[in-house]
C-alpha positions in Angstrom: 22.6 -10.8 -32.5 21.8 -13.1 -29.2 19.9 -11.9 -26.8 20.7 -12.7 -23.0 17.4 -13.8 -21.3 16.0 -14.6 -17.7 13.3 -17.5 -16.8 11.1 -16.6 -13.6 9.6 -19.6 -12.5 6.7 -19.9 -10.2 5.0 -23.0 -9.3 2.0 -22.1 -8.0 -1.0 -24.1 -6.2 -3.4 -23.3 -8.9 -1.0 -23.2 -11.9 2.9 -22.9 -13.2 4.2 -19.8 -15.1 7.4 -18.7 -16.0 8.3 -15.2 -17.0 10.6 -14.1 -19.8 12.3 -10.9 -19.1 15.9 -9.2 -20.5 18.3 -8.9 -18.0 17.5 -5.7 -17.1 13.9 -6.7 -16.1 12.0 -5.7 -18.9 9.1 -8.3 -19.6 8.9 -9.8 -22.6 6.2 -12.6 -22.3 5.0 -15.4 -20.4 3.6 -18.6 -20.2 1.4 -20.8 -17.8 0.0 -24.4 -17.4 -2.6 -25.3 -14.5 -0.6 -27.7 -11.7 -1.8 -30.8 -11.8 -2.7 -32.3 -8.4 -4.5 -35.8 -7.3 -7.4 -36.0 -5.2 -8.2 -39.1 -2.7 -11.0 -39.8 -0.9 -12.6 -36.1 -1.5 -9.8 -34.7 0.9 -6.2 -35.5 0.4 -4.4 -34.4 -2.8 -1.2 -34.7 -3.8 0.7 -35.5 -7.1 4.0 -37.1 -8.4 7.2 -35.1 -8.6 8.3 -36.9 -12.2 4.8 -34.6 -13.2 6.1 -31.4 -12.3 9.3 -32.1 -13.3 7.9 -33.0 -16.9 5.2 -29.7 -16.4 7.9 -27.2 -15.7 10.3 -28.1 -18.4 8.0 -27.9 -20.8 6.8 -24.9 -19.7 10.9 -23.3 -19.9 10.9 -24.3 -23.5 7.7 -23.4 -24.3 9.2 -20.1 -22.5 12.2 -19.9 -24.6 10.2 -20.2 -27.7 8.2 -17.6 -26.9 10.7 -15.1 -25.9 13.0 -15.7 -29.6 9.3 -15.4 -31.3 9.3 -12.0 -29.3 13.7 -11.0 -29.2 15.0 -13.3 -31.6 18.0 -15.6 -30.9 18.2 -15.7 -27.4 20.4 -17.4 -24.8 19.3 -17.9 -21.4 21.5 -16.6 -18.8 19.8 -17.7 -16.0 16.8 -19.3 -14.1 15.2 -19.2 -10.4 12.2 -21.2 -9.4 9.8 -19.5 -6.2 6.9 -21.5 -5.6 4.6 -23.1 -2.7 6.4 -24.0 1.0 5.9 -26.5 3.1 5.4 -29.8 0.3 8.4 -31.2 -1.3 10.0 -34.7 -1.8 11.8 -37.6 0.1 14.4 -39.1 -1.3 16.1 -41.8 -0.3 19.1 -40.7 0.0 21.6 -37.6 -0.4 23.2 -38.1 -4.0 21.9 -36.9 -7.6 20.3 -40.5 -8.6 18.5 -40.4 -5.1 14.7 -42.1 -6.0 11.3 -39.7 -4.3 9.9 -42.2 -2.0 6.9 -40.6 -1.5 4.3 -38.3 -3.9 4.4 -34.6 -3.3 2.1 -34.1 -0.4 0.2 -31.1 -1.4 0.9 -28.0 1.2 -2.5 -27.7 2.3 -3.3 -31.7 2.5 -4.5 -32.6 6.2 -2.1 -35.8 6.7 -0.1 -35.5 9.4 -3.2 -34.1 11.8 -3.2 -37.1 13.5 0.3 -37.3 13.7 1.2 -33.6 15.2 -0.7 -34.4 18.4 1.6 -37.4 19.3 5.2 -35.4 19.0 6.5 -35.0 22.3 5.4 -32.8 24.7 9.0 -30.8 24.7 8.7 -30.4 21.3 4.8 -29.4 21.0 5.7 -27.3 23.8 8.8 -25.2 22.6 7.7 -25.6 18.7 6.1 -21.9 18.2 8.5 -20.2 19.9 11.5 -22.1 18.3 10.8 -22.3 14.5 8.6 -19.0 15.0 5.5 -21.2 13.5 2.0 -22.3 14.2 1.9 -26.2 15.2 0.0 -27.3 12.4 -0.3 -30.2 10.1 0.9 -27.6 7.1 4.4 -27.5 8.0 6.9 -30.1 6.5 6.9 -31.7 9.6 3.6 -32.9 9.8 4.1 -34.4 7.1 7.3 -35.9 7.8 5.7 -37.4 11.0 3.1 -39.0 8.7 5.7 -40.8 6.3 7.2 -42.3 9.5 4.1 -43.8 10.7 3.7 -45.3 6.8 6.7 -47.0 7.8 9.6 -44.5 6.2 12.8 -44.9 8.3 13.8 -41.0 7.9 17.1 -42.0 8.7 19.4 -41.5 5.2 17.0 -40.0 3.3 16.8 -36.3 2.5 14.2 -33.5 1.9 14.2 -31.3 -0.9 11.4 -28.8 -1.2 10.0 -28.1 -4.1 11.4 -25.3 -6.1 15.0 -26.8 -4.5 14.3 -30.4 -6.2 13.2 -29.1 -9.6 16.5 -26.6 -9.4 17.7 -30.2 -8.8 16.5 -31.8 -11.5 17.6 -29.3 -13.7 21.1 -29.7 -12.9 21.6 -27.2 -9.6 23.4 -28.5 -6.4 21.4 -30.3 -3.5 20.7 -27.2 -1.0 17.7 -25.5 0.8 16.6 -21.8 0.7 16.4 -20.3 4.1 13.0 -19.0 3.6 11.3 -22.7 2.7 14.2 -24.3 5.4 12.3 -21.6 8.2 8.9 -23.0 6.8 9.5 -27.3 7.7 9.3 -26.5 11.4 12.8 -28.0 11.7 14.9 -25.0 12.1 15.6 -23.2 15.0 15.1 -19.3 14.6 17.8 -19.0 17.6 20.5 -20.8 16.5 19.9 -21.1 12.4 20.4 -24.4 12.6 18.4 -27.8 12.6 16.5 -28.2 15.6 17.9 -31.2 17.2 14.7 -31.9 19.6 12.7 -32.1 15.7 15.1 -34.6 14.0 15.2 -36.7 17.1 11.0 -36.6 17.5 11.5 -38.3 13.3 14.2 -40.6 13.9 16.2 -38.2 11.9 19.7 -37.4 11.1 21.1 -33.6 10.5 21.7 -34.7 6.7 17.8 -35.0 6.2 18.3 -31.8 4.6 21.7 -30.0 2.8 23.1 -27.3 3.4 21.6 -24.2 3.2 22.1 -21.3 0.7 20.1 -18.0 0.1 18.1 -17.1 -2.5 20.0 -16.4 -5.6 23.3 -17.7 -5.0 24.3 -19.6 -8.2 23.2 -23.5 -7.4 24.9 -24.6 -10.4 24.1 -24.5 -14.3 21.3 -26.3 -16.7 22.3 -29.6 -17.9 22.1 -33.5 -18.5 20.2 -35.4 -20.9 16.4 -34.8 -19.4 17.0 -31.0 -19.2 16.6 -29.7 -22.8 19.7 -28.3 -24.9 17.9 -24.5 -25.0 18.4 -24.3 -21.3 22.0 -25.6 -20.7 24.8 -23.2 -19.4 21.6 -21.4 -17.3 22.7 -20.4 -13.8 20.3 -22.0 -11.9 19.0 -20.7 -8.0 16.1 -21.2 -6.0 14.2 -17.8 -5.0 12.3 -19.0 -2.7 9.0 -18.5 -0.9 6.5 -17.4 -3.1 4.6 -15.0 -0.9 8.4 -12.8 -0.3 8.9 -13.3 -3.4 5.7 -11.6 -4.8 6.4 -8.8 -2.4 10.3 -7.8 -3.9 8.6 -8.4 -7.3 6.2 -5.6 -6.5 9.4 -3.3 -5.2 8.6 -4.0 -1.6 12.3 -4.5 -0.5 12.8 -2.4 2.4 12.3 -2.8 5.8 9.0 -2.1 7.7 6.9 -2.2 4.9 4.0 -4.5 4.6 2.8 -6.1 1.1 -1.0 -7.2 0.7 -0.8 -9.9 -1.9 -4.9 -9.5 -2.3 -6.4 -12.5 -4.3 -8.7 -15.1 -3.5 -6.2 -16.2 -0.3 -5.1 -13.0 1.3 -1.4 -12.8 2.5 0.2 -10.1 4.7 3.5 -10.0 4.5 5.5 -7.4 6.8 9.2 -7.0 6.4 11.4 -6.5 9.4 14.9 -6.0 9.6 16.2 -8.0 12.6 14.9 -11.4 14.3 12.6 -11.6 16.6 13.1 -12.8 20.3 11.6 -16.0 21.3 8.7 -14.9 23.5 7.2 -12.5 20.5 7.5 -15.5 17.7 5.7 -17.2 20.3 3.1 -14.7 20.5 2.8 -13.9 17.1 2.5 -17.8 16.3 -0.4 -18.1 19.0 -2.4 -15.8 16.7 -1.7 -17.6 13.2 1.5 -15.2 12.4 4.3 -16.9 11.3 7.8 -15.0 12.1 10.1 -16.4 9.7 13.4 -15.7 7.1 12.8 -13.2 3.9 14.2 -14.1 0.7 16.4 -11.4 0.7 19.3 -11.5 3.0 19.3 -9.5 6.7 15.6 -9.8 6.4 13.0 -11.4 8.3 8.7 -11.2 7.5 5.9 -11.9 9.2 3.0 -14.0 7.3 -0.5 -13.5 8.2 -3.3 -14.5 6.0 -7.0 -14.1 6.0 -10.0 -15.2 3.7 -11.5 -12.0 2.6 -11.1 -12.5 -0.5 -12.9 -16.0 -0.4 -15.9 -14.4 0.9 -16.1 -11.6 -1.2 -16.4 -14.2 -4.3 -18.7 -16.1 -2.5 -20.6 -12.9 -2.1 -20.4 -12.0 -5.7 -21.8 -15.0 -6.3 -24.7 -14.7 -3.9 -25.5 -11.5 -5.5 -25.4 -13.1 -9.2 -22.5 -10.5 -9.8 -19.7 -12.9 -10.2 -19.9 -12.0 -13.9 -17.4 -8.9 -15.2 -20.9 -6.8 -15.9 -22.8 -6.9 -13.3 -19.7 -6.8 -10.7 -18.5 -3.5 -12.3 -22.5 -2.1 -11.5 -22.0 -3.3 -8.2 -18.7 -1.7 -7.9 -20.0 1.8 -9.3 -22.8 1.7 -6.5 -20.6 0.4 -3.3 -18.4 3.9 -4.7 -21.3 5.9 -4.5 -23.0 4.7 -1.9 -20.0 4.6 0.2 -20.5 7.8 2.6 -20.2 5.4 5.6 -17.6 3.1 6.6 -20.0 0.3 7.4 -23.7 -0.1 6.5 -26.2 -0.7 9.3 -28.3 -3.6 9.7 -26.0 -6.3 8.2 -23.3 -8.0 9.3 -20.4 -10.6 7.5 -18.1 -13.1 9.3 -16.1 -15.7 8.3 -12.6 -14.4 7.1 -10.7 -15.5 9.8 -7.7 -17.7 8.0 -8.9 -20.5 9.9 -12.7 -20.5 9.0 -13.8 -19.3 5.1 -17.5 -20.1 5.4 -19.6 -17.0 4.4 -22.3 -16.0 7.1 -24.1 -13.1 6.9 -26.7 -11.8 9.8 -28.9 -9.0 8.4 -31.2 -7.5 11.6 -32.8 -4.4 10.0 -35.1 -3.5 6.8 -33.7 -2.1 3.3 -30.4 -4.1 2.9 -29.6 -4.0 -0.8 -26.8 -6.0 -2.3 -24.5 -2.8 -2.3 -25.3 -2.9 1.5 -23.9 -6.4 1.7 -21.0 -5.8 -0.5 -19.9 -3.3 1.5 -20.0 -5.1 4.8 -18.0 -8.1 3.0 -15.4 -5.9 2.1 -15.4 -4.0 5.8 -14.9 -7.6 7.3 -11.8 -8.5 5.6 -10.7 -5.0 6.3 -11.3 -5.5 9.9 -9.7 -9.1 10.0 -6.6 -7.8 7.9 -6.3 -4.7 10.6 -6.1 -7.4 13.5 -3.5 -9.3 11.9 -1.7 -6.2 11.2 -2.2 -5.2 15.0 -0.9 -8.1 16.3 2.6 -7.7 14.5 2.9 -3.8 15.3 2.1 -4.6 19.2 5.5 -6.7 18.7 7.5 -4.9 15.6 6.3 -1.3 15.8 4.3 0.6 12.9 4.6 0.0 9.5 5.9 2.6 6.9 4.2 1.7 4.1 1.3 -0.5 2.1 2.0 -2.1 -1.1 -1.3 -4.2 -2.5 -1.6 -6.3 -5.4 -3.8 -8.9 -6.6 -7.2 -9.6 -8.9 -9.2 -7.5 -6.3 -7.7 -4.4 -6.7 -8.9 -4.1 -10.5 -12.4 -3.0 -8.0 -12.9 0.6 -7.0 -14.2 -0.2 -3.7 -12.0 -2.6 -2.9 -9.4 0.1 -3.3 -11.1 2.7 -1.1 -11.3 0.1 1.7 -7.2 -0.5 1.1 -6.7 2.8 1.1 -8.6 3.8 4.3 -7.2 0.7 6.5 -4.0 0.4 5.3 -0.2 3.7 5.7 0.3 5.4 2.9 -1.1 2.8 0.1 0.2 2.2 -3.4 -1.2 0.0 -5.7 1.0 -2.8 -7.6 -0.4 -3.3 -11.2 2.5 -6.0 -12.3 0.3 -9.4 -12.8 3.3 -11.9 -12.9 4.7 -10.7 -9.4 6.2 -14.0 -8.0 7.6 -15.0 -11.6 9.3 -11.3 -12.0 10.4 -11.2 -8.4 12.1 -14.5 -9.2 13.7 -13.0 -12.5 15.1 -10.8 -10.2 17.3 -13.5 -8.6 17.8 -15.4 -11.6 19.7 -11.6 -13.1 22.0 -12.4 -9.5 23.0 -15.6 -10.5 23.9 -14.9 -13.9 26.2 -12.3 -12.3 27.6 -14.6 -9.5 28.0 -17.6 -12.3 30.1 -15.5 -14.5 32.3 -14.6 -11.7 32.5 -18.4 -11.2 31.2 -18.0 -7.2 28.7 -21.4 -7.1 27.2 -23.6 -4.2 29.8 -26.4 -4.0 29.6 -29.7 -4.9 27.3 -31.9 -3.1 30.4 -34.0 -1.5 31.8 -30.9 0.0 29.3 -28.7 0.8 28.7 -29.6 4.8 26.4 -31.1 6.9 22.5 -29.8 6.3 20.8 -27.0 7.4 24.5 -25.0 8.1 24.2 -22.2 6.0 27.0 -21.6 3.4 28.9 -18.3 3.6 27.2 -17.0 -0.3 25.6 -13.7 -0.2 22.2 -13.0 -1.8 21.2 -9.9 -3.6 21.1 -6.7 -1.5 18.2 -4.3 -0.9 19.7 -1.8 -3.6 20.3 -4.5 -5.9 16.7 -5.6 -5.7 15.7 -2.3 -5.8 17.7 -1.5 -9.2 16.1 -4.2 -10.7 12.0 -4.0 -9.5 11.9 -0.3 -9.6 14.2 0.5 -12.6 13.7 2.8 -15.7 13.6 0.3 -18.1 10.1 -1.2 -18.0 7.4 -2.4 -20.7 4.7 -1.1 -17.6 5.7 1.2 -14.7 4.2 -1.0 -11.4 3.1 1.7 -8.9 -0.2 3.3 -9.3 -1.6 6.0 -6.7 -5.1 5.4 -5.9 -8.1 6.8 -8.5 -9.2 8.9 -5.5 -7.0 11.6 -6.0 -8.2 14.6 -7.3 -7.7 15.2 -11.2 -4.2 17.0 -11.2 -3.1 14.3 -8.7 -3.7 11.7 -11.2 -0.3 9.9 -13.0 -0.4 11.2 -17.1 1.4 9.1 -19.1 3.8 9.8 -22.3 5.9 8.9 -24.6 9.5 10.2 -24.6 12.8 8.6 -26.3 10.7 4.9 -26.9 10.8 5.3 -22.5 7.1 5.0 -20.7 7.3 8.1 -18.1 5.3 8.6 -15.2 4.6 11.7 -13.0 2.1 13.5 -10.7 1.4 17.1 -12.3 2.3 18.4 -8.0 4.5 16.9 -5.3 6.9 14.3 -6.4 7.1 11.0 -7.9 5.0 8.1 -7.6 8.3 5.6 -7.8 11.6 6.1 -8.5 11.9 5.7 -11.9 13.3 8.6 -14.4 10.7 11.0 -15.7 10.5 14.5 -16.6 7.7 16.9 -14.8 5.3 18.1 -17.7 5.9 15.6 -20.1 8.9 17.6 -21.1 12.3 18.4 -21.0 12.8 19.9 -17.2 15.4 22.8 -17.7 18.0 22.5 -15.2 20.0 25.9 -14.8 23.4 24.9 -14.2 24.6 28.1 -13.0 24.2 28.7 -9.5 22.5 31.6 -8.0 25.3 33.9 -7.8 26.4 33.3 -11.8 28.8 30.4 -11.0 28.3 27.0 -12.6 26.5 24.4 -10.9 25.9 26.4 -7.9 23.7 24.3 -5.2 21.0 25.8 -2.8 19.7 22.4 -1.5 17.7 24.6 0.8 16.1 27.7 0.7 16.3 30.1 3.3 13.4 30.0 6.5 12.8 33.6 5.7 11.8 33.3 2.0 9.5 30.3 3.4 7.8 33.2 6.2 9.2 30.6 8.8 11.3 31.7 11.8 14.8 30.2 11.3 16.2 27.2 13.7 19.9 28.3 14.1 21.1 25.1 15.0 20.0 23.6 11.7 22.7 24.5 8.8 22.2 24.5 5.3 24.0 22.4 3.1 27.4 23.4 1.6 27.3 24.7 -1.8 29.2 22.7 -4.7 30.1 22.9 -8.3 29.3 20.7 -11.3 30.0 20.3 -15.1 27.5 22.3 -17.7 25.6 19.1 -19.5 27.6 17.2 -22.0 28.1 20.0 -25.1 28.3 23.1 -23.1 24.5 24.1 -23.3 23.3 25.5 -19.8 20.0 23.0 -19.6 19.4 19.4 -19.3 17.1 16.5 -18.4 16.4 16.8 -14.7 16.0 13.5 -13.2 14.1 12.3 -10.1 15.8 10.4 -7.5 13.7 9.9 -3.9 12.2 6.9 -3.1 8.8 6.4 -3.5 8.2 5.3 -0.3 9.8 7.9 2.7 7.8 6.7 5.6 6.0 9.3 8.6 6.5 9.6 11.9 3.1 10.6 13.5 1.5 12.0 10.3 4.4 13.9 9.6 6.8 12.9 6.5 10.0 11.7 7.0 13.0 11.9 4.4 15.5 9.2 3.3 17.4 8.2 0.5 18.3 4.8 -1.3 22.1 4.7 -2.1 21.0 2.8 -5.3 19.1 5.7 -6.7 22.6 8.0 -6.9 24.2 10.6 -8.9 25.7 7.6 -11.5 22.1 6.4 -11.4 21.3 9.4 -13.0 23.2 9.4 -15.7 22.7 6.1 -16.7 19.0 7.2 -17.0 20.2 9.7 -19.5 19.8 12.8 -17.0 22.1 15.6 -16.7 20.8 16.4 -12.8 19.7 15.2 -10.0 16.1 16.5 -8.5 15.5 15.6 -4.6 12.1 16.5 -3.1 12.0 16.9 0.6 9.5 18.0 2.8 11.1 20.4 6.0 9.6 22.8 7.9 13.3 24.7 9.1 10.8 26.0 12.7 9.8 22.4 13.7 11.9 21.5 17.2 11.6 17.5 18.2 9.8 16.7 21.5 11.3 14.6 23.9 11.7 11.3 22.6 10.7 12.2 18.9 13.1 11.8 16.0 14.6 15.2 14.6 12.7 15.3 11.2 14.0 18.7 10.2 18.1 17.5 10.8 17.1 13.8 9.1 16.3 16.0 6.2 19.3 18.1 6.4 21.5 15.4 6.7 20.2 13.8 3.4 20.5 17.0 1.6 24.0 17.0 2.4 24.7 13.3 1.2 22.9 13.9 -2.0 25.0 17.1 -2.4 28.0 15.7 -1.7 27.3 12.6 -3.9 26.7 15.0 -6.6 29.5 16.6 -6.2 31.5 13.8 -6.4 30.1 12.5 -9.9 30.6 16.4 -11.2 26.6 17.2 -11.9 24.4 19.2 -10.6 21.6 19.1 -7.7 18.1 20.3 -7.1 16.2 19.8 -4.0 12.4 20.3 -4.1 11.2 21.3 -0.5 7.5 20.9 0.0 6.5 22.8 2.9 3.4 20.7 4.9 1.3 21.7 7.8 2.2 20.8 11.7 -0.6 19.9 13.8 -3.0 22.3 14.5 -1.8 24.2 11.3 -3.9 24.1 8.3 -2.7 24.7 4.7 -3.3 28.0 3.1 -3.9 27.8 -0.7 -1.8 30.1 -2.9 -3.0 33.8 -2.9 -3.8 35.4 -5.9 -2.1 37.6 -8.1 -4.1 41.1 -9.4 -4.1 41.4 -12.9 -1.1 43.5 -14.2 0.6 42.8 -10.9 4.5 42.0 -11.7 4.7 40.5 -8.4 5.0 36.7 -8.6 3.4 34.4 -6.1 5.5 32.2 -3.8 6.4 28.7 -5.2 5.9 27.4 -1.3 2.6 26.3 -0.2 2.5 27.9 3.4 1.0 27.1 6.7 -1.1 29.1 9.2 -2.3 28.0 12.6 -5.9 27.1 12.6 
């Protein structure tokens, strides 16, 4: 039998890989090749786009191979290149056999310096607080401005950044992805269109770039004689900018959360859900944040970066620990000799995204390398807290800390995460851009086989309009990052919980499971508590079947009651398939519920349902909650006991609907100035059971 499978691409500064996953995003192997890049006079480095054209095809059917070697016959449904911003190629013109006219300028290559200063003063003047970016020779402009001065008339020719002109080349409609479009400096955040005061500083025309689609509409199908016969039929889309992309392929899809992509360049990427006015972009863009489009649609992000991670090689280095041994000792000691946040007598700067050089001031006696270590990694803390700072002063707090990258494989770089950053997790999935992409690529199939398409290049309109194509929802991103059906489950809590906090794993039904042996789920995927079946009664309390008590009453918790809080109605389901009176209880809250003041808060994701459920083979649903029935809102403060009421009731109601039963977990927590009070004891031959409730009593 065939097997359907998706390509993640992602082009990378350092190196190319693509992903192979099914399309239900389970990985089944990858390849890589490094990205091969010129250098000129010790400083400018570029490379030719026929190169990574020929690079990145081989790599898709070295790919392909790979994954029948793995499946056996395989077809691939579809394929989405993510990759760098900002570098791309000029072509001469806005048809398929349209020649590059220029190398690919790498993103980071200084041309264009020279030629930012000399744009005109409106446009140097309104730049940050129009396109939401630093004025800078990396964006596409900069570069654009330096081709002109080569003596490129701009006027006919068209841009195509880089993941859109391999999608190109592979037989995709000319378009641009919002995400790279809101990195070229020529769109305006205002209006989402082309800035007119930008084309006219180039001597451009609005067709210098297409129209514009979002990431994972279907851009057309593989095909043509360069594109090889294994690929053809694909569905072909463009994912977009790496960094967002990383983030969704870590499972950070929702809004106000902030994903620490943690390797040897450091990006901070915060996800808001509406745009930003024109004085904050401007704000944010005076202190190196950019404030542009997600990759997933009614999202925008803000982009920080710093250099931490720069320094603390360069430190290893310094140390002679840059070798796996003697960086592991080095870790062990930072973890035991971490009793303070920051050692005296030593001091590290240099990890502001704009410097990178490694200075180190030590004023006092006894300084030992674990010393310096840890005042490395309380430097990028700090310059990572700024940047983070600066973007709550204007968007608020964040709900939520996803990190991933090479440094996180270190103990105390964890610890430092963990104390800097709301409510950490820790992203163990090592191909996040390439799966994040396979994510959109699983969209496309969809949209291809329902024949919805970017339209032909004639027809499509003038450039830079976006076309009316959604992307992939939230929930549909969601589904497929955080689903049930994975080779490795991506969320780890930190190794600094204590023993029964710590994730067990085991086998059951061929299906990795996770779970915490207390409190509730790491990340929504199905599991069963105790590395067992989870009986699920499916009676109600009074003896009818699939009675609900979503939840329990205040005096049962020893909490005085709030009267204008009601419980939820009470509701019937079917016994489990075969009449038996148990099942597989299934967890459904999201992994990520947010806090209001130190206080949890409760929500629900509509993709993680009743139906949801049951396609995981479970026969209930399990909600965990955390209420406390006597808590009464201050003025101004949300109402965190109704929030929780009203999800009860939508779970409860959902459940009724699909005709199985619900549980919901409360977990009672401590207000402030409350501590908690640790379960009593029960005397020996006592028949008197302890409460289930962990309750709270003021200090």
């Amino acid at each position: 039998m065939t097997r359907d499978i998706l390509l993640g691409v992602d082009v990378g500064t350092s190196d190319s890989k693509v992903l192979v996953t099914t399309r239900d995003g389970q990985e089944v192997t990858s390849v890589a090749t490094p990205t091969r890049w010129r250098t000129h006079a010790g400083a400018l480095t570029d490379t030719e786009p026929q190169t990574l054209v020929d690079d990145v095809v081989a790599l898709l059917r070295r790919a392909v191979e790979a994954g029948a070697d793995a499946l056996g016959p395989v077809r691939v449904a579809g394929i989405a290149v993510t990759g760098m911003a900002e570098a791309g190629v000029l072509l001469d013109g806005p048809t398929r056999g349209a020649r590059p006219l220029h190398p690919v300028i790498a993103w980071f290559d200084p041309r264009g310096e020279d030629e930012v200063r000399r744009l005109p003063e409106e446009l140097v003047t309104r730049f940050q607080g129009t396109t939401g970016l630093p004025l800078s020779p990396l964006a596409t402009i900069a570069k654009l401005a330096w081709m002109r001065v080569q003596g490129t008339d701009l006027a006919g020719c068209r841009w195509l950044n880089v993941p859109e002109y391999l999608v190109h080349r592979l037989g995709g409609q000319m378009a641009t992805e919002m995400s790279l479009l809101a990195r070229t400096g020529l769109l305006d955040q205002d209006t989402e269109r082309l800035w007119p005061v930008a084309l006219d500083a180039l001597g451009a025309t609005a067709d210098l770039l297409p129209p514009a689609a979002r990431a994972g509409v279907c851009w057309g199908v593989a095909g043509g004689d360069d594109v090889p016969a294994e690929l053809h039929g694909a569905a072909l889309t463009v994912a977009g900018h790496d960094h967002p992309v990383a983030a969704v392929g870590c499972g950070v899809v929702g809004p106000e959360e902030v994903f620490d992509s943690f390797g040897t360049a450091e990006a901070l990427v915060r996800t808001v859900s509406t745009p930003l006015a024109r004085d904050a972009r401007e704000r944010l863009a005076q202190a190196n944040i950019n404030s542009v489009h997600h990759v997933l649609e009614g999202r925008r992000l803000l982009l920080a970066g710093t250099k931490a991670g720069l320094l603390m090689r360069r430190t290893l280095q310094l140390l002679g620990a840059a070798e796996p041994a003697a960086r592991a000792r080095l870790d062990e000691a930072a973890v035991a000799a971490d009793s303070i946040p920051r050692p005296d007598g030593v001091r590290v700067t240099g990890a502001d995204n704009s410097d990178g050089a490694l200075r180190v001031v030590v004023d006092a006696d006894g300084v030992d390398p674990t010393a310096l270590w840890l005042a490395t990694l309380a430097h990028g803390v700090d310059e990572a807290g700024l940047a983070l700072a600066r973007m709550e002063s204007e968007v608020g707090p964040a709900s939520g800390a996803t990190v991933a990258g090479g440094w996180t494989r270190m103990q105390s770089v964890r610890r430092a995460k963990e104390r800097s950053l709301p409510d950490v997790r820790f992203s163990d999935r090592t191909q996040a851009g390439a799966f994040g992409a396979a994510m959109f690529a699983a969209f496309a199939a969809e949209q291809s086989e329902r024949g919805v398409r970017v339209p032909d290049d004639a027809t499509a309109g003038r450039g830079g309009v976006p076309l009316d194509l959604p992307g992939p929802s939230q929930q549909y991103a969601a589904v497929f990052t955080r689903g049930a059906h994975r080779t490795a489950a991506p969320w780890r809590r930190s190794p600094y919980e204590s023993r029964e906090d710590r994730p067990v794993r085991h086998r059951h039904h061929r299906r990795d499971i996770r779970h915490r042996r207390h409190g509730p789920a790491q990340h929504p995927q199905a599991h069963v508590r105790r590395g067992r079946h989870r009986r699920c009664d499916a009676r109600g309390a009074d003896g009818d079947q699939g009675g609900h008590r979503p939840v329990a009453e205040p005096e049962r918790l020893r909490l005085p009651a709030r009267p204008d809080l009601r419980r939820a109605g009470a509701g019937r389901a079917a016994r489990p398939a075969g009449g038996s009176s148990f099942g597989v209880l299934v967890a459904a809250e999201p992994s990520d519920r947010g806090t209001f003041n130190g206080e949890p808060r409760t929500h629900r994701d509509p993709a993680l349902n009743a139906e949801w459920v049951r396609r995981q083979g479970g026969h209930a649903v399990k909600f965990l909650v955390q209420l406390r029935a006597d808590r009464r809102p201050g003025a101004g403060e949300p109402d965190i006991s109704a929030e929780v009421l009203e999800v009860v009731r939508e779970v409860v109601e959902d459940c009724r609907a699909a005709g199985i039963p619900s549980v919901i977990e409360n977990l009672i927590y401590p207000l402030a100035g409350e501590q908690p009070r640790r379960r009593s004891s029960v005397p020996t031959g006592s028949s008197k059971r302890p409460s289930p409730s962990t309750s709270c009593v003021p200090t």
